[in-house]
C-alpha positions in Angstrom: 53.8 -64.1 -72.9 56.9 -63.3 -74.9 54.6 -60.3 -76.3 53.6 -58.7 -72.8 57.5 -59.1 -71.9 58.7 -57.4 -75.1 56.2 -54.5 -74.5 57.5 -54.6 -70.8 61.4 -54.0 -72.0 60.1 -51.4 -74.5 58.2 -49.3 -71.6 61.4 -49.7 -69.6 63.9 -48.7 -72.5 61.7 -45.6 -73.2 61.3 -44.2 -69.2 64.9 -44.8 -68.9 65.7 -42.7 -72.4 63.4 -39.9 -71.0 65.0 -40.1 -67.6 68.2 -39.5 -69.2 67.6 -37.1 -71.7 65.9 -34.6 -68.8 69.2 -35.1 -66.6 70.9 -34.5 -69.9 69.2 -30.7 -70.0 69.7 -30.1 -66.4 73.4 -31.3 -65.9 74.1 -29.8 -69.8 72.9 -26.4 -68.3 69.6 -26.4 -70.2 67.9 -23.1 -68.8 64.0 -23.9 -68.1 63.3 -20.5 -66.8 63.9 -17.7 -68.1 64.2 -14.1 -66.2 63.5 -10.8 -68.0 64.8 -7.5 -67.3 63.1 -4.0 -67.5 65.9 -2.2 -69.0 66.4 1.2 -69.7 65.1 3.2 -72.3 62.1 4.8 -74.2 58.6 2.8 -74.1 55.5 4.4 -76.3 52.2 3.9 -75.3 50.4 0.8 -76.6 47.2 0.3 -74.9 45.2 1.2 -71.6 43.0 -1.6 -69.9 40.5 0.1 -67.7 37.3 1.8 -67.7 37.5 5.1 -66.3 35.6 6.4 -69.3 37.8 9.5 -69.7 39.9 10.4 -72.5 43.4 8.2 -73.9 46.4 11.0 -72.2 48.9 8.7 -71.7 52.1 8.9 -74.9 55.1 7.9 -73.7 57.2 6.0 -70.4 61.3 6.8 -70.4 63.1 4.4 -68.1 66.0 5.8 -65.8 67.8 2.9 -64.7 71.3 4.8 -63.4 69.1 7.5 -61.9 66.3 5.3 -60.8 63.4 7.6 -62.5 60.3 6.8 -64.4 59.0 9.7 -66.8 55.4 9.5 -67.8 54.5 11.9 -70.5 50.9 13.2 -71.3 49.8 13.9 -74.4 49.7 17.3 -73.5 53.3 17.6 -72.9 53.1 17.5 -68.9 55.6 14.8 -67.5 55.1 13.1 -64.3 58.9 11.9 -62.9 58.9 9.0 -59.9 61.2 7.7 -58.3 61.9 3.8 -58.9 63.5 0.7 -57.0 64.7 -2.9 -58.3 63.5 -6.0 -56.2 65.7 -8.3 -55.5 65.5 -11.5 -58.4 64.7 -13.7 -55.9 61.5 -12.2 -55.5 60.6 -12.1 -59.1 57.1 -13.2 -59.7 56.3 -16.1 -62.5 54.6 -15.8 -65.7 53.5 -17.3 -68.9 54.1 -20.7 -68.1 55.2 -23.0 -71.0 55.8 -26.7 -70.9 59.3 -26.2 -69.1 59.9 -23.7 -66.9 57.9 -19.9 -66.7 59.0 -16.4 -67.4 60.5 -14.7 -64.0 59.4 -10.5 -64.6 61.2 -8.1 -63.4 59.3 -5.5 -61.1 60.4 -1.8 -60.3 59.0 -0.4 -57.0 57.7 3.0 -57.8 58.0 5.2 -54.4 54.9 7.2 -54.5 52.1 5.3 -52.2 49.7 6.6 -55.3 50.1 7.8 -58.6 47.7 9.2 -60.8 48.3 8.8 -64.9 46.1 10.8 -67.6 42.6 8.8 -66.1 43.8 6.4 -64.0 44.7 6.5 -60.3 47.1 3.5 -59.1 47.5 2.9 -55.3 51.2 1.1 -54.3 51.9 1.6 -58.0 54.8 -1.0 -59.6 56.3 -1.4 -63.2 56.1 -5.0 -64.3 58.4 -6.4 -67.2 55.8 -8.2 -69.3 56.1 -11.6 -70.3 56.5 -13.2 -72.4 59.6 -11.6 -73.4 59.1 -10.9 -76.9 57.7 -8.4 -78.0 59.3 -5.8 -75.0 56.3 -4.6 -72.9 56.5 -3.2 -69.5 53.3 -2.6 -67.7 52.1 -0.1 -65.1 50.0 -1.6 -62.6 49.1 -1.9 -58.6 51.1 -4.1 -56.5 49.5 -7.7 -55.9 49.7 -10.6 -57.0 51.6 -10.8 -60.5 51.8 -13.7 -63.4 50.9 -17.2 -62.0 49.0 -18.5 -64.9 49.2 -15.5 -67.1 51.5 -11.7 -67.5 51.6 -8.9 -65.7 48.0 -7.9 -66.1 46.1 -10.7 -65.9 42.8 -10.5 -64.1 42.7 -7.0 -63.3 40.8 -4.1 -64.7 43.4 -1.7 -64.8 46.9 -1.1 -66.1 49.0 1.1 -68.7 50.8 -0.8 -71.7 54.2 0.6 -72.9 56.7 -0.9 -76.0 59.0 -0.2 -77.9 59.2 2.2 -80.5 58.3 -0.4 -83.4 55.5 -1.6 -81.0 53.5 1.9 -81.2 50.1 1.1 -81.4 47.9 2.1 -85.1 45.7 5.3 -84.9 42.6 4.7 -84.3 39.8 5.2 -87.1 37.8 7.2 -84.8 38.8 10.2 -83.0 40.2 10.2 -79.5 38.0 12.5 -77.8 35.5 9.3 -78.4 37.4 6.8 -76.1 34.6 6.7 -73.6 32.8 3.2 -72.6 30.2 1.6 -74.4 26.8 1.3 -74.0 25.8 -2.4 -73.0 23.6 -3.8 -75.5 20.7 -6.5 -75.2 21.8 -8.1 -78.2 25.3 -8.0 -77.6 28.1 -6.9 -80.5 28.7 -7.6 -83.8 32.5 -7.6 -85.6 33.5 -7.3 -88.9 37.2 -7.4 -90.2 38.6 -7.1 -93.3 41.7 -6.1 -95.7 42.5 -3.6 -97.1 44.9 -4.6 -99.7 45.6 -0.7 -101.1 46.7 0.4 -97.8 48.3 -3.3 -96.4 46.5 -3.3 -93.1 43.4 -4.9 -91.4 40.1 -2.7 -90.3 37.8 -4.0 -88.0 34.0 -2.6 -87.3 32.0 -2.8 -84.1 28.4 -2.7 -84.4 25.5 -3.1 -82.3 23.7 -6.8 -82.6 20.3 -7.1 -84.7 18.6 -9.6 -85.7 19.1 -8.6 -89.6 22.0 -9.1 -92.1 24.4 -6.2 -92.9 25.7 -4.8 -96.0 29.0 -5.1 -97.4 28.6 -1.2 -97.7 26.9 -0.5 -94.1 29.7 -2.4 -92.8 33.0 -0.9 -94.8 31.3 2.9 -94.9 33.7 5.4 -93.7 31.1 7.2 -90.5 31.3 6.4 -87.3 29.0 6.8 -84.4 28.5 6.1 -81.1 25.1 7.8 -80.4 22.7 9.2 -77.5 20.4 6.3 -78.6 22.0 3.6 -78.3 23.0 2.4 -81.5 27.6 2.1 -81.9 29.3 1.5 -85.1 33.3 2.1 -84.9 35.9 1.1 -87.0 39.3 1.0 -86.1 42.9 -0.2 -87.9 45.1 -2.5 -86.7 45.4 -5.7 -83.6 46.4 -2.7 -81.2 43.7 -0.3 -82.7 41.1 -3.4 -81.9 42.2 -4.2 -78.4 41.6 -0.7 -77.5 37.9 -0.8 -78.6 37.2 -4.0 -76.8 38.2 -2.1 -73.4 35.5 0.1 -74.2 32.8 -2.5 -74.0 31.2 -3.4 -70.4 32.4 -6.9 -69.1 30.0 -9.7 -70.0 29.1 -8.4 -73.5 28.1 -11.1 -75.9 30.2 -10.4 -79.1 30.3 -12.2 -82.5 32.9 -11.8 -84.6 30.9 -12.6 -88.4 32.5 -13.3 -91.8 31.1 -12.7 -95.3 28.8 -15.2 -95.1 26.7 -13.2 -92.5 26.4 -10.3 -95.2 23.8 -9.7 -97.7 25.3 -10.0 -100.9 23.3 -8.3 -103.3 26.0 -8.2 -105.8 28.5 -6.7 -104.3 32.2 -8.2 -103.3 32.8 -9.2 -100.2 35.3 -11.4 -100.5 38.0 -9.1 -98.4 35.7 -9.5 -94.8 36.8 -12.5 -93.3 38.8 -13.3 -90.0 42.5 -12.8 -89.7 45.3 -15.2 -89.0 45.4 -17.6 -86.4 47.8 -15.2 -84.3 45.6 -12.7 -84.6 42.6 -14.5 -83.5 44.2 -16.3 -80.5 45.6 -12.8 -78.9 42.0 -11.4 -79.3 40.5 -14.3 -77.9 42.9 -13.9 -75.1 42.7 -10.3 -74.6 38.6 -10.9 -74.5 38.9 -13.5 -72.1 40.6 -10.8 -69.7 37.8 -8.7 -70.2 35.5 -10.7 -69.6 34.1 -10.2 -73.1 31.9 -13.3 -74.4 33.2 -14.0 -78.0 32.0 -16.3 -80.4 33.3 -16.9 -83.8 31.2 -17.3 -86.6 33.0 -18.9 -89.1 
């Protein structure tokens, strides 16, 4: 008896020391949401989600705040300029919920009903200030319904990235003029990554599924295809550089991400193809998810 009324007081003691260290945070000022401006300034091109199948055109996004403009910039030099308006902050949609509180974005109404950027066409257009708030994306986008349970392009199949200088995306291992969708593949994908310790950065191969083994050298060799017949092997540099090949595949592709243990070894070293950090793998995981993009790890 004594027991049961000991662990009684205890349960009391600790609700009450919870109850009073949340109206500790909220009286104390303790902010639980946090809101995020989309400030002014220069924004480089990260990454495009959508499948129009034509060519990457999109470089740069300059924000006007005093002159409420937006300046999109084409790789070809030709600059689209709209006009832009701030919603009030009480309308701010939520994002990125964390254990206390969410992420309140910013959004800039652009005034054109439609607006058409490099190969993508976006009807009641908005710019959305990405959460969460580090790093600094904003994101180009149709009006709708924005954040809930994720950022500013969650569930859909079309938006522009733009960050900040130091947030310019790799170049990719294959040439631009190749950015066109993949073809789906009964086998699904297969992914290599490994490092590159000369050059301090991370290369990542798509290839079409078999049932066989690769090489350390089929996998690392410098071609890359894409080809009438069916058969894709692409290799890009960098998180950004792999994000943008993922877009390429159709939604519902099964892909496997191997490690060296899925090569043949026949001597060689292979030591350097293995999967990245944690971070890494979590943001890809993510950005498959939102895809729709079936990814196993084979670890």
């Amino acid at each position: 008896m004594q027991s049961m009324l000991r662990n009684e007081s205890t349960y009391r003691v600790s609700a009450i020391i919870l109850l009073l260290s949340v109206l500790s945070a909220v009286l104390g000022g303790c902010v639980m949401n946090r809101w995020i401006h989309l400030e002014t300034g220069d924004y480089i091109h990260l990454r495009t989600i959508g499948r129009a199948g034509e060519t990457v055109t999109t470089k740069e996004l300059v924000v006007d705040r005093d002159k409420q403009l937006a300046t999109f910039t084409l790789v070809d030099g030709t600059t689209i300029v709209v006009a832009i308006s701030p919603r009030d902050q009480a309308t701010w949609p939520a994002g990125c919920p964390a254990n206390i509180g969410s992420t309140y974005m910013e959004i800039l109404d652009i005034e054109d009903g439609s607006l058409t950027v490099g190969a993508l066409t976006f009807e009641d257009p908005i710019l959305v200030r990405d959460c969460p708030p580090e790093p600094i994306r904003v994101v180009l986008r149709e009006d709708g319904l924005v954040g809930g349970g994720g950022s500013a392009c969650a569930g859909l199949d079309k938006c522009l990235y733009f960050g900040r200088q130091s947030q310019a995306a790799p170049v990719l291992a294959v040439p631009i003029i190749n950015a066109k969708p993949l073809p789906p593949s009964m086998k699904g994908y297969e992914l290599y990554s490994w490092y590159d310790e000369e050059g301090d950065s991370w290369h990542y191969t798509l290839i079409t599924g078999t049932n066989r083994l690769k090489t350390f050298e089929e996998v690392t060799a410098d071609e890359d295809q894409a080809t009438q017949g069916g058969w894709v092997k692409i290799t890009v540099t960098g998180t950004e550089g792999l994000k943008a090949l993922l877009d390429r595949l159709p939604p519902g592709t099964e892909l496997t991400w191997r490690c060296e243990d899925w090569l043949e070894s026949g001597g060689q070293a292979t030591a350097n193809v293995m999967l990245p950090d944690s971070n890494v793998l979590k943001a890809i995981q993510n950005h498959c998810r939102q895809l729709e993009i079936k990814l196993h790890l084979n670890q």
